[in-house]
DRENDREN-237444 format. One record per residue (C-alpha): chain; x, y, z; residue number from 1. Coordinates in nm, 2 decimals, always signed. Layout:
<atoms>
+-----+--------+--------+--------+-----+
| mol |     xx |     yy |     zz | seq |
+-----+--------+--------+--------+-----+
|   A |      X |      Y |      Z | NUM |
...
+-----+--------+--------+--------+-----+
</atoms>
This chain:
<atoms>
+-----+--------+--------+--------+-----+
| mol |     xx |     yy |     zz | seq |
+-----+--------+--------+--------+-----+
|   A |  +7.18 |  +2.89 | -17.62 |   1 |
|   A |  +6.85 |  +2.84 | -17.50 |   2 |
|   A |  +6.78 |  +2.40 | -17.52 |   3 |
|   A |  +6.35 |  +2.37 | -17.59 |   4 |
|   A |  +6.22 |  +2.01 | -17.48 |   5 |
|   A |  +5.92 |  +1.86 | -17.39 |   6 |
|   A |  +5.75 |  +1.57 | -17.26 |   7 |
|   A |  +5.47 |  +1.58 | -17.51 |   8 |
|   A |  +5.67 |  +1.51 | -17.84 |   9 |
|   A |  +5.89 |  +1.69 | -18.08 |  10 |
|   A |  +5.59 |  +1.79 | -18.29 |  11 |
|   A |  +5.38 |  +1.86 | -18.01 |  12 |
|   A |  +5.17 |  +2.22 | -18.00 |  13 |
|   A |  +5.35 |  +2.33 | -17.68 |  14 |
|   A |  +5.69 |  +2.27 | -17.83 |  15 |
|   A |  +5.61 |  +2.53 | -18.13 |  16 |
|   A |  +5.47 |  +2.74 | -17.86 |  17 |
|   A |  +5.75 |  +2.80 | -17.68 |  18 |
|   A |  +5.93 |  +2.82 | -17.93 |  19 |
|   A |  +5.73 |  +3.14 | -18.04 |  20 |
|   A |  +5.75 |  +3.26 | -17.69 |  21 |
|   A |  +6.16 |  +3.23 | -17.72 |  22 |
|   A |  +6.12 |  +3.46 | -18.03 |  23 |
|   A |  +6.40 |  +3.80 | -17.97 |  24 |
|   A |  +6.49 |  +3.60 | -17.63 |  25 |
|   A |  +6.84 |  +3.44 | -17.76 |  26 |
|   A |  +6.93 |  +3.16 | -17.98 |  27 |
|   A |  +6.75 |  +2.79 | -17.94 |  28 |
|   A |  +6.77 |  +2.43 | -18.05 |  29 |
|   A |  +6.48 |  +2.19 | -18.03 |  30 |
|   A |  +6.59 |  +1.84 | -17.86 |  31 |
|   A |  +6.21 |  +1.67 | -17.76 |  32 |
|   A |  +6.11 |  +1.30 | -17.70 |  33 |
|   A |  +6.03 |  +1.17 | -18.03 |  34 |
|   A |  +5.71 |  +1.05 | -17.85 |  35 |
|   A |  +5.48 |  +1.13 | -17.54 |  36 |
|   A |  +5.62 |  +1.10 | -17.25 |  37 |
|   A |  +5.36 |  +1.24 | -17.01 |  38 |
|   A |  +5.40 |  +1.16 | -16.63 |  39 |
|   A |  +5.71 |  +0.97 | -16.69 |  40 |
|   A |  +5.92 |  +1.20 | -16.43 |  41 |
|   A |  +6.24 |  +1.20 | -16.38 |  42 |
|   A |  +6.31 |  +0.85 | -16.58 |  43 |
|   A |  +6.63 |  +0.79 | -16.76 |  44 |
|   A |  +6.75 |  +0.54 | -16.99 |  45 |
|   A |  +7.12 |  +0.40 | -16.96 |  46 |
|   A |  +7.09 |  +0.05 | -17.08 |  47 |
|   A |  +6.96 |  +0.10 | -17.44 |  48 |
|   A |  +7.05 |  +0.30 | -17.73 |  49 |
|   A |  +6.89 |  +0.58 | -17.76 |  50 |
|   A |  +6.80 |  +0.71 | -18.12 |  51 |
|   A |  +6.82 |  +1.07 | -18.21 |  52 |
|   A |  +6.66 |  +1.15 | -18.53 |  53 |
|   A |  +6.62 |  +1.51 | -18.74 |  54 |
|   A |  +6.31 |  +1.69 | -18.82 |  55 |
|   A |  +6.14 |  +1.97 | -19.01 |  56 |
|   A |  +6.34 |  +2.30 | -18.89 |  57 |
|   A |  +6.65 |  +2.10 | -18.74 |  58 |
|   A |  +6.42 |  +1.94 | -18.46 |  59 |
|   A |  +6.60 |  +1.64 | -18.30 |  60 |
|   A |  +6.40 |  +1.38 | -18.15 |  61 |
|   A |  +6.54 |  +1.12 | -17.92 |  62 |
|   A |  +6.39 |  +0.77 | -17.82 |  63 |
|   A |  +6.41 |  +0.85 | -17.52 |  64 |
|   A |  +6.24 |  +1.07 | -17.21 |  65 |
|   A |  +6.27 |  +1.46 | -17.11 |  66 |
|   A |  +6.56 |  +1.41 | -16.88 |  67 |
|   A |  +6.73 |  +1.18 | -17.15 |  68 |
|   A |  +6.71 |  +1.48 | -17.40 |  69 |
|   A |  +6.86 |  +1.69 | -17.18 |  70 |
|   A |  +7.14 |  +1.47 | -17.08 |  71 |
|   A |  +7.23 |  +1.40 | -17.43 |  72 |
|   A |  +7.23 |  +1.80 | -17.53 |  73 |
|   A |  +7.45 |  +1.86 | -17.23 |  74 |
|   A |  +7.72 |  +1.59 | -17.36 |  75 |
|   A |  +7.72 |  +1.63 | -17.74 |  76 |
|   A |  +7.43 |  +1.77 | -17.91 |  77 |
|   A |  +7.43 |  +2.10 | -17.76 |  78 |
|   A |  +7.73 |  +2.11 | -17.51 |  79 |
|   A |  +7.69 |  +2.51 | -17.53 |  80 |
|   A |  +7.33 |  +2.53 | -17.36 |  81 |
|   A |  +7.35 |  +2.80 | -17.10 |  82 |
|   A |  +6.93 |  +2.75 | -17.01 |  83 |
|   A |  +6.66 |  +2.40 | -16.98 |  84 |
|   A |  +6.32 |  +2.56 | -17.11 |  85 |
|   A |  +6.07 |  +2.26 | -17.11 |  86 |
|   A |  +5.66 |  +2.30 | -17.21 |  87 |
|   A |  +5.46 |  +2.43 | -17.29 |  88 |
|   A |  +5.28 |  +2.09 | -17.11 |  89 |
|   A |  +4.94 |  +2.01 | -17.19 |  90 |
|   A |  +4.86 |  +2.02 | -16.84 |  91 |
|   A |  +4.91 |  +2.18 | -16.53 |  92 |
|   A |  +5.23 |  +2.07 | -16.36 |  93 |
|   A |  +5.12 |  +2.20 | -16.03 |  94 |
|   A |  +5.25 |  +2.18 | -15.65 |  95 |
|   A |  +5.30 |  +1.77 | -15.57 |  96 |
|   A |  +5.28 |  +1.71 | -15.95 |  97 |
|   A |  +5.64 |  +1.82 | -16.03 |  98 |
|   A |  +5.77 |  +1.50 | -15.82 |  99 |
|   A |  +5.59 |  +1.29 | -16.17 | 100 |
|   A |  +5.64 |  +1.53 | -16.45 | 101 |
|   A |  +5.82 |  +1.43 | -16.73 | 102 |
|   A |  +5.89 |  +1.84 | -16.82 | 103 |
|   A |  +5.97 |  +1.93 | -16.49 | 104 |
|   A |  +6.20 |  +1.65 | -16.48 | 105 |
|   A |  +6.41 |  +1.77 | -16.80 | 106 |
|   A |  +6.47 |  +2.09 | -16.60 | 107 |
|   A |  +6.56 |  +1.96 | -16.30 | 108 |
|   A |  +6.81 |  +1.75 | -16.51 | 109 |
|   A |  +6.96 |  +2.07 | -16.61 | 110 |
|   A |  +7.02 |  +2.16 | -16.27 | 111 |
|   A |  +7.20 |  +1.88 | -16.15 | 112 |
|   A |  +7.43 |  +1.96 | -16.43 | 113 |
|   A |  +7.46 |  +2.33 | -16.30 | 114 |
|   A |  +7.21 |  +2.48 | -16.54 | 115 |
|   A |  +6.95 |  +2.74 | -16.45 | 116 |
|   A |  +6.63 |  +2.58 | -16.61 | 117 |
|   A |  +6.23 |  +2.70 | -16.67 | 118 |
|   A |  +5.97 |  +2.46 | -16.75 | 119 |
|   A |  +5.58 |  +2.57 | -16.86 | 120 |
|   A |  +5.26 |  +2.43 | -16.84 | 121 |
|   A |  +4.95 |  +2.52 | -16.90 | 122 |
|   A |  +4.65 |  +2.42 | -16.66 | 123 |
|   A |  +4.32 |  +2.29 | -16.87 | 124 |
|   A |  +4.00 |  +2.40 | -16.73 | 125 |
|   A |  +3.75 |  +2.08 | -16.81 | 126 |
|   A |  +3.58 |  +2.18 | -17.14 | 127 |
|   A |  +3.83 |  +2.40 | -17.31 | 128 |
|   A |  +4.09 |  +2.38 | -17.54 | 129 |
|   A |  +4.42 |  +2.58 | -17.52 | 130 |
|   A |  +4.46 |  +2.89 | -17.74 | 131 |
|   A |  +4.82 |  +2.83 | -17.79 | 132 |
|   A |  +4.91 |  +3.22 | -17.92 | 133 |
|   A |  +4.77 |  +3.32 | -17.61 | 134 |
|   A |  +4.95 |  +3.04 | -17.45 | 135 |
|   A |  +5.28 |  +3.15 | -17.64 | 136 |
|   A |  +5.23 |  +3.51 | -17.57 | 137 |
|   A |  +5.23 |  +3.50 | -17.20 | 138 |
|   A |  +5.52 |  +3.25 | -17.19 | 139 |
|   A |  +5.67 |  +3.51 | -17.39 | 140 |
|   A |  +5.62 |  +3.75 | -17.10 | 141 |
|   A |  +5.70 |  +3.50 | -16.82 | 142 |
|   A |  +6.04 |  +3.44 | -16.99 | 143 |
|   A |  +6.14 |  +3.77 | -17.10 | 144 |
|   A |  +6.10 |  +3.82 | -16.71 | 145 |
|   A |  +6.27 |  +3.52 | -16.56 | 146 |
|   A |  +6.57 |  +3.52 | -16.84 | 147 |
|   A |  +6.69 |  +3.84 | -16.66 | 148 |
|   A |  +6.69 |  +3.75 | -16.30 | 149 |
|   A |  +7.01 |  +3.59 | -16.14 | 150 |
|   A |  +7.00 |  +3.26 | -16.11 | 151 |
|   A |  +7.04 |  +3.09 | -15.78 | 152 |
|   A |  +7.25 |  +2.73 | -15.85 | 153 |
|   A |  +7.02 |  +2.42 | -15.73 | 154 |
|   A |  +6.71 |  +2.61 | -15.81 | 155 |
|   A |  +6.46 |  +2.64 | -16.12 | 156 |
|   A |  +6.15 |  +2.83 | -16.18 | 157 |
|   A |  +5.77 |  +2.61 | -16.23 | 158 |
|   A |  +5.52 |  +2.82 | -16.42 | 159 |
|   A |  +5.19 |  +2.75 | -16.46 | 160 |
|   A |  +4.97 |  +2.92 | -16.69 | 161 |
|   A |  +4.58 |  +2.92 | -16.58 | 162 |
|   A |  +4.28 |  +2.88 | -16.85 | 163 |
|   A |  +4.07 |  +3.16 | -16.87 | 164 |
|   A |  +3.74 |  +3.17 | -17.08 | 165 |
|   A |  +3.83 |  +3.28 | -17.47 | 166 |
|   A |  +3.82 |  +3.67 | -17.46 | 167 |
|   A |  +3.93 |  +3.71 | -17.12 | 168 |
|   A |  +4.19 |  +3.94 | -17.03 | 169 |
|   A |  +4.53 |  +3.88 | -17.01 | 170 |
|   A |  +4.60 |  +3.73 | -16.66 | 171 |
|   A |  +4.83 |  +3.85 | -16.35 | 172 |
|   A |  +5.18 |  +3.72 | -16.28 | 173 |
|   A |  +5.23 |  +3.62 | -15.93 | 174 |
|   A |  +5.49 |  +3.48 | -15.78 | 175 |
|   A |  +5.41 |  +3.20 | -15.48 | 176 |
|   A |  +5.52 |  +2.88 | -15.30 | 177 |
|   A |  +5.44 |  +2.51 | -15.44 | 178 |
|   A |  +5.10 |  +2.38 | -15.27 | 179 |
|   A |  +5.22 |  +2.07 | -15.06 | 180 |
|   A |  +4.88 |  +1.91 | -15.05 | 181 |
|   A |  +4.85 |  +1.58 | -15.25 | 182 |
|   A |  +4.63 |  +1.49 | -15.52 | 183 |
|   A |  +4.31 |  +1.29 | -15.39 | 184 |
|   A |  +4.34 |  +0.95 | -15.41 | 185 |
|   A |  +4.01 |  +0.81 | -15.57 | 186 |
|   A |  +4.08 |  +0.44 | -15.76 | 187 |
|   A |  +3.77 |  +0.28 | -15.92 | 188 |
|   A |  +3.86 |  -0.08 | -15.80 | 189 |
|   A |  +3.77 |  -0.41 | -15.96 | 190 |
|   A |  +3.90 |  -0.77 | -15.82 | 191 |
|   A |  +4.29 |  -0.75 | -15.95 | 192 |
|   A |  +4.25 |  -0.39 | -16.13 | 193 |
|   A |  +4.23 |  -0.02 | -16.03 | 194 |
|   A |  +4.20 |  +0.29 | -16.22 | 195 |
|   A |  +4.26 |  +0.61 | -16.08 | 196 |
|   A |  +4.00 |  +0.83 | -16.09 | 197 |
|   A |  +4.10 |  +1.13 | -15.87 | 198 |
|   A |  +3.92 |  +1.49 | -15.96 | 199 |
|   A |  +4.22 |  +1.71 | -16.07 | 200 |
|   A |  +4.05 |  +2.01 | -16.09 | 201 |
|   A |  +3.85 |  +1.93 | -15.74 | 202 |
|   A |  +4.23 |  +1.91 | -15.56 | 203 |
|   A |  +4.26 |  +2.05 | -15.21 | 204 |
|   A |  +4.48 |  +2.36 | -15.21 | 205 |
|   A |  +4.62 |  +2.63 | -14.98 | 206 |
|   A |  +4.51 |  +2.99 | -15.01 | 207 |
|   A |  +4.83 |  +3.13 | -15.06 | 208 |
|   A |  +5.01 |  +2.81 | -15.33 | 209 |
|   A |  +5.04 |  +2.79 | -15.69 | 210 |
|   A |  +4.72 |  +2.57 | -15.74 | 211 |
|   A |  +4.53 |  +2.83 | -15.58 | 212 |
|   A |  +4.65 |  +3.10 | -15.81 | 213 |
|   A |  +4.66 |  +2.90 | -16.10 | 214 |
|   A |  +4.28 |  +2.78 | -16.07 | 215 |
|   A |  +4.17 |  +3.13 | -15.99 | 216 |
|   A |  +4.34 |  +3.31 | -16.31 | 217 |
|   A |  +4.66 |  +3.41 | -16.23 | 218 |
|   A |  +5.00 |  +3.26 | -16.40 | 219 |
|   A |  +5.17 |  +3.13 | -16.09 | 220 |
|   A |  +5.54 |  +3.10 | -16.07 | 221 |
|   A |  +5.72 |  +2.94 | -15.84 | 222 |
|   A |  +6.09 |  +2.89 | -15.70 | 223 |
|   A |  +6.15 |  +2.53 | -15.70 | 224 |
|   A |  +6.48 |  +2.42 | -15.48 | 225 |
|   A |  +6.66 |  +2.08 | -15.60 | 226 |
|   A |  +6.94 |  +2.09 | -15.39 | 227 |
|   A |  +7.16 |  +2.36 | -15.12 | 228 |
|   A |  +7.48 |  +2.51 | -15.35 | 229 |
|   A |  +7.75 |  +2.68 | -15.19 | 230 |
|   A |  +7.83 |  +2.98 | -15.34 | 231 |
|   A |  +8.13 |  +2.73 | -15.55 | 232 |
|   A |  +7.84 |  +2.56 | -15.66 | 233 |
|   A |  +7.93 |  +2.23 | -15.43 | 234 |
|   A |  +7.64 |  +2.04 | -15.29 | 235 |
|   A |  +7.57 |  +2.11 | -14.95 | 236 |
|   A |  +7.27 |  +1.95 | -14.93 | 237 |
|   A |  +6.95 |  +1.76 | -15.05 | 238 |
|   A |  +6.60 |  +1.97 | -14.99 | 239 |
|   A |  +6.34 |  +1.78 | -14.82 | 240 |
+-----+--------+--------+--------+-----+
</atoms>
């Protein structure tokens, strides 16, 4: 069983994406935040109720955030989930910014409850919008890929799709590290206020790391490690 979530709501157009993209890849159930939950990372709620709530095509939406959704699936709602796919974000989730997204979060969830996991997003060049078939169709690709390798416990897989001009063609998969550099910090500052106004698309970036391959057409894809595993699947470490 293949769990699809989200941190941009149940009826967001990433969801149905993915959901396209899952098409011939296994069975699926839909469990997303029943509202945005951008940038919210790896939040959880434990002292309120959480709501869970059904929608068109057996949808459930919970109160709650991406990691909550997951959490819940795992104990009741779908206790037979064998994958985490999260996305397709609105947004690139690149390098430093899985430590504050809300989909990479669900999938991390998943591996701290010994679940191999995938989460998508999809990088927005400024004055596009996304073509979501295209979108779905290369997520198709990406998965159909990544559903077949052996999973390595304490570990998911961070994809980016990039945003080529309408008409382009279809871009390379590459495979390559997270970029460690951090997002500029630029706040427009007022006397007891600050707004960030850091350039995402002007962010520094290593040669060789996913924001580099991302920005410059390519679908990056990259390892992410939560945690050292023995090979029972113990802890035997936390990653830096």
């Amino acid at each position: 069983m293949l769990l699809l979530t989200n941190d941009d709501g149940y009826d967001a157009p990433g969801l149905l994406a993915l959901r396209r993209a899952c098409d011939g890849l296994g069975d699926s159930r839909v469990i997303a935040p029943l509202t945005a939950q951008s940038g919210c990372g790896h939040r959880v709620t434990t002292h309120e109720t959480l709501e869970v709530s059904t929608h068109e095509n057996g949808v459930l939406a919970v109160s709650g955030t991406p990691a909550d959704c997951v959490r819940l699936a795992i104990d009741h709602l779908a206790p037979d989930v064998a994958w985490v796919l999260a996305g397709v974000n609105a947004g690139g989730n690149l390098g430093t910014d899985v430590f504050h997204s809300g989909t990479v979060a669900a999938v991390r969830e998943g591996v701290i409850h010994g679940l191999p996991g995938i989460a998508v997003s999809h990088y927005i060049a400024r004055g596009r919008s996304i073509d979501w078939e295209r979108a779905a169709r290369w997520t198709h690709e990406v998965l159909h890929d990544l559903l077949a390798r052996p999973w390595r416990p304490g570990t998911f897989w961070n994809v980016n799709l990039p945003h080529p001009a309408p008409g382009a063609a279809d871009p390379d998969i590459v495979f390559c590290p997270l970029d460690p550099s951090p997002l500029p910090l630029r706040y427009e500052v007022e006397p007891g206020r600050a707004l960030y106004r850091g350039d995402y698309q002007q962010r520094p970036r290593r040669d060789d790391g996913d924001v580099a391959v991302c920005f410059g057409g390519g679908i990056a894809v990259s390892l992410v490690r939560v945690f050292d595993a023995d090979l029972d699947g113990t802890v035997g470490g936390l990653s830096g």
